[in-house]
C-alpha positions in Angstrom: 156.0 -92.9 -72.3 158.0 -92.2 -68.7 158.7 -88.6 -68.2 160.4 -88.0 -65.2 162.1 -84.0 -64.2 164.4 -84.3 -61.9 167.6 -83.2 -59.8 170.4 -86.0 -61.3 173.8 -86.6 -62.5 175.2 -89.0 -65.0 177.5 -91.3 -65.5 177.9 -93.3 -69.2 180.5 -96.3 -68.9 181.4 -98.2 -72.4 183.8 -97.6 -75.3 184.0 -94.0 -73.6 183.1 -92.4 -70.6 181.0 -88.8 -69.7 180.3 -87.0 -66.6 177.3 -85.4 -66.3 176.7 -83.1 -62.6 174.2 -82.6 -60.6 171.6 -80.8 -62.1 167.4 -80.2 -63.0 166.6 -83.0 -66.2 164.1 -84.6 -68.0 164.3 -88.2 -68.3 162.2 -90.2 -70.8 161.4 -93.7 -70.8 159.7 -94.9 -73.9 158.2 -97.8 -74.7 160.8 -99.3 -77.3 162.9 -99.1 -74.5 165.1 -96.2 -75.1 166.4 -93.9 -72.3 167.3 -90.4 -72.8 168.4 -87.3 -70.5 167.3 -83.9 -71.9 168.4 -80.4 -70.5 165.9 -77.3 -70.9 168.2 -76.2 -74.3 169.8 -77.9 -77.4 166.7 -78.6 -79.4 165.2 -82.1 -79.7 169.0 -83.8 -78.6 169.2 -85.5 -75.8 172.5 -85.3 -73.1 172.6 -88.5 -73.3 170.7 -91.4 -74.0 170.8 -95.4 -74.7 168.8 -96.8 -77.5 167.2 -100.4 -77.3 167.5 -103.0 -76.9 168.6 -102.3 -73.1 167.4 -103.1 -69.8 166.0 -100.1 -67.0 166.9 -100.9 -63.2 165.8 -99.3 -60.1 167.6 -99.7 -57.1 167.4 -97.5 -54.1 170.7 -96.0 -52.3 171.9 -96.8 -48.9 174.5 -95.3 -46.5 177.2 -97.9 -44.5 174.2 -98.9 -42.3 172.1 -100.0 -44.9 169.8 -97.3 -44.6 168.0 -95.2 -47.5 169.3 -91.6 -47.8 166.3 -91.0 -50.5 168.2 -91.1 -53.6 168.0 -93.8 -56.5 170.3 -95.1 -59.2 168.8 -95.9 -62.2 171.1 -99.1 -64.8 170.2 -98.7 -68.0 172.4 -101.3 -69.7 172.8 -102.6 -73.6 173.7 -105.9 -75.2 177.6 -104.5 -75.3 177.7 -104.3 -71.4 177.6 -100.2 -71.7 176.0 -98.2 -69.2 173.7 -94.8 -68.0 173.9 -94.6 -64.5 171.4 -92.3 -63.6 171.8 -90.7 -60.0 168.6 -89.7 -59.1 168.7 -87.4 -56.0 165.1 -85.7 -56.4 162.2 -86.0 -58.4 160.5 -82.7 -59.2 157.7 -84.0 -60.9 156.5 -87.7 -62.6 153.9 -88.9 -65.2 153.2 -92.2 -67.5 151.7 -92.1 -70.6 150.1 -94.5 -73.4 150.5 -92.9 -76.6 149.4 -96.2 -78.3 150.6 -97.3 -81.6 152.1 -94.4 -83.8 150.9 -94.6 -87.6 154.9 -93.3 -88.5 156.1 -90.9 -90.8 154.8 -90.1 -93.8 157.1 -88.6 -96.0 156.5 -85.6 -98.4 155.8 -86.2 -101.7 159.7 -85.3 -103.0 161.1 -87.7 -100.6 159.2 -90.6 -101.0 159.1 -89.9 -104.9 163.0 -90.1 -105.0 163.2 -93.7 -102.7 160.6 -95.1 -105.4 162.9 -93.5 -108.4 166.2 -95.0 -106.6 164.6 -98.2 -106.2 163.8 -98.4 -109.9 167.0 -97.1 -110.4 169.1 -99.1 -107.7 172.6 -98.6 -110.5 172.2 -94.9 -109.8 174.2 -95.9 -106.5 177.1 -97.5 -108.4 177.4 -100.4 -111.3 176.3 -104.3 -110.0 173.6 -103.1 -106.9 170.6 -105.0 -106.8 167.2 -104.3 -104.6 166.5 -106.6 -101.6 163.4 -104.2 -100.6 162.3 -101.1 -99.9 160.8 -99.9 -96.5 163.6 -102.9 -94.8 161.7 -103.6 -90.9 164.1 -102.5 -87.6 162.7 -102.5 -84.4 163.1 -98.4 -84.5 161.4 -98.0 -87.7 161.9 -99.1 -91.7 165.3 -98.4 -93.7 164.5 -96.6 -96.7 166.5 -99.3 -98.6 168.0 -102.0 -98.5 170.2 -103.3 -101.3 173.1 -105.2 -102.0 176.5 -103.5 -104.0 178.7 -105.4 -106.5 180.6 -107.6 -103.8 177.1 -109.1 -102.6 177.4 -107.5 -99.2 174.4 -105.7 -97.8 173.8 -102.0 -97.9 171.2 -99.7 -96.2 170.4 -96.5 -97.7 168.8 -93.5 -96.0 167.1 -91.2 -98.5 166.6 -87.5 -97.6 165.8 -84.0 -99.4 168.0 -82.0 -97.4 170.5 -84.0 -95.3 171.5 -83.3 -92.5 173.4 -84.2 -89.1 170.1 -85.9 -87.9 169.7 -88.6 -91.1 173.2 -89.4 -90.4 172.5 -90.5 -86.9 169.3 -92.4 -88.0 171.2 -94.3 -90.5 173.5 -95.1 -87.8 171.1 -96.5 -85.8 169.7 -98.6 -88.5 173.3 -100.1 -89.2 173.6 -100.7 -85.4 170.7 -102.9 -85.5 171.4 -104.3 -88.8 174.9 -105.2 -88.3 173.4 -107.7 -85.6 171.7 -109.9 -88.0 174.1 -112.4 -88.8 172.2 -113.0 -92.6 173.0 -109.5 -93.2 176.1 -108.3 -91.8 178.6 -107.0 -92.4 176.3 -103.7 -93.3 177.5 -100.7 -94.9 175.3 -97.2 -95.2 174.9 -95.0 -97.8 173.7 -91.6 -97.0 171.7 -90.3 -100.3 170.3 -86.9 -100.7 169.3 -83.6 -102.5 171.3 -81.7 -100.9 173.6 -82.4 -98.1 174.9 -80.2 -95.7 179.1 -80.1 -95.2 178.4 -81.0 -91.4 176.3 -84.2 -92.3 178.9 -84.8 -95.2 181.7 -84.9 -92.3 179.9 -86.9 -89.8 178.6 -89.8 -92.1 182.5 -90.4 -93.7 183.8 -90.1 -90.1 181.2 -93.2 -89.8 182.0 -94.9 -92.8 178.7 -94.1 -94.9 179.2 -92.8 -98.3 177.5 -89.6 -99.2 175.4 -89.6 -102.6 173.8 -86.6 -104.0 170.5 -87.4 -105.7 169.7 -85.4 -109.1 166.3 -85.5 -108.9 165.4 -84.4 -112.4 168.0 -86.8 -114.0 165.9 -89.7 -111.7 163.1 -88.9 -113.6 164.4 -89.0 -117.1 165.4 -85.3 -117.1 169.0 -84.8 -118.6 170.5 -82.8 -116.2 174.4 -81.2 -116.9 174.8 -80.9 -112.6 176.9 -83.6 -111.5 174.9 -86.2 -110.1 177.1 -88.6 -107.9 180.5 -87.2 -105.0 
């Protein structure tokens, strides 16, 4: 772990483009990879950021005489040819960390309870599904499922008690990754929860993933007169 503080401005070329000004960020290099640009508000989200796999250059920047006028431009470029260009003007403050191997999430009892149910009950997500696995292996962590609908085509499911915005964006990752594996794709997501909030709702269908509410009661044999499925 890379965590850098300092003055910058951003530039992110690809399917669109963003402008960030000069001002004081965090940047964090992981290990995986990743590079994200953090501002002193909005939580745990990042500015901006590029997920792996992508490549980190350093390059320092010259004037017409070739000279160095102490500022760096860091390349962080994907697969697709989109890029973070990091202007770095002045670094506040740097430091490098090994954090070592991380032993991962471990869910709450609920959660995990209702990825075992939905796995013995794969039909609960519509007639003809069929199990591939459960706990599927990315490079940024293990799908919750993976299955496959009617069709034969391959689905990944993200199970949650409460979902929100954020499990919509880690599904989204996971299809990203997924949907580069040419014995899977094409991949389609399904977004499967307790409860889901309107916002989460709203993002995933904008991306394509169906929404499923999960009765939990009715998984475990408990007739239940709520509707189950939306």
């Amino acid at each position: 772990m890379r965590l850098v503080i300092a003055r910058c401005s951003v530039d992110y070329v690809g399917r669109l483009e963003a402008h960030l000004p000069s001002a004081d960020r965090l940047l964090m290099v992981k290990a995986d990879g990743s590079v994200s640009v953090h501002a002193d508000d909005r939580a745990y989200k990042p500015l901006n950021w590029m997920t792996p796999p992508c490549t980190l250059t350093e390059s320092a920047i010259t004037d017409e005489d070739g000279e160095e006028i102490g500022e760096h431009l860091w390349v962080v470029e994907n697969a697709k040819g989109e890029q973070l260009r990091i202007t770095v003007e002045q670094v506040h403050h740097e430091r490098s960390f090994d954090l070592g191997e991380d032993p991962g999430l471990v869910k709450d009892g609920v959660e995990s309870h209702l990825q075992e149910l939905l796995a013995e009950h794969i039909t609960t997500l519509g007639a003809g599904y069929t199990m591939i696995r459960r706990e599927y292996p990315t490079a940024i962590g293990p799908v919750d499922i993976l299955c496959r609908n009617a069709d034969g085509a391959t689905v990944a499911v993200e199970i949650k008690r409460r979902g929100g915005i954020d499990g919509v964006e880690q599904l989204s990752r996971y299809l990203d990754l997924l949907n580069r594996d040419e014995l899977l794709r094409p991949v389609t997501g399904v977004f499967a929860a307790q409860q889901i909030k309107p916002q989460a709702k709203t993002l995933a269908e904008d991306r394509g993933i169906r929404c499923v509410t999960l009765d939990y009661q009715a998984l475990r044999g408990i007739e239940s007169n709520e509707l189950r499925l939306f």
